[in-house]
N, C-alpha and C positions, 0 to 999 in steps of 0.2 A: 517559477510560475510562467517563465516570459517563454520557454522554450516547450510549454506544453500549449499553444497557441496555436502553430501550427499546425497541429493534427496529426503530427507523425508518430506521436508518442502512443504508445500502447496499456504500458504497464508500469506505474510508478512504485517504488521498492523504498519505504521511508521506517526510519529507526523512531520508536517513539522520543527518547534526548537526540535532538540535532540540535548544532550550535545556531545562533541565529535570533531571530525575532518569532519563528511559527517551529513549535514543537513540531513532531510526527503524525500527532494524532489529530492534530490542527490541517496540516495537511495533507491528511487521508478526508477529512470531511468534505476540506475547501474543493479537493478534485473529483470526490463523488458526485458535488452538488454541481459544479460547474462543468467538468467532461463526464459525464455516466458510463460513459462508454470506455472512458480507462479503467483497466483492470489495477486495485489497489493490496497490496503487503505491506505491514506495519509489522515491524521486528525490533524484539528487544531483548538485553542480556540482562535484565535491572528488573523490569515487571511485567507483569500480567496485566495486559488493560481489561477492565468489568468489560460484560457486557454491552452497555450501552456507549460504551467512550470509540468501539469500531464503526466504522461508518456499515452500513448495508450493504452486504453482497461482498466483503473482501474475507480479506484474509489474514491471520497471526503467525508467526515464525517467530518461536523461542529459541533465541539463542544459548548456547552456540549448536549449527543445524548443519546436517551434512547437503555433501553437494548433491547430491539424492534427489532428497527432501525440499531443497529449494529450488531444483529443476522441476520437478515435480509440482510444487504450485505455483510454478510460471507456466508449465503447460495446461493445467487445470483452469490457471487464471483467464491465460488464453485461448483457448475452446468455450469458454465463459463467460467474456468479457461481450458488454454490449454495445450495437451499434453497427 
């Protein structure tokens, strides 16, 4: 979180299981609500998040995804990201 402060970040790329204290999904919310303007990918090889567990305006990558596909919606992300 400390390193998305300064503004330079764009695009944050989080697995739903990270080790830690904040899941994935935990922090795709925490950075929707607090940067908007970062563009958010939440990927997992283990599950499908419902519906409502993705924050608003991102995005899902089931693993495992080619490098395509994951270029792909880092440039989507980015032409689409606000702010």
């Amino acid at each position: 979180m400390r390193i998305l402060v300064d503004g330079r970040i764009t695009i944050v790329i989080a697995d739903i299981e990270m080790p830690g204290s904040m899941g994935g999904l935990a922090l795709a919310r925490r950075v929707r609500e607090t940067w908007p303007h970062i563009a958010v990918i939440v990927a997992s090889g283990n599950r499908l998040p419902l519906p409502d567990e993705l924050p608003e305006d991102s995005e899902f990558l089931a693993k495992p995804f080619s490098r395509e596909r994951l270029l792909s919606l880092i440039a989507h992300a980015g032409a689409t990201s606000r702010g």
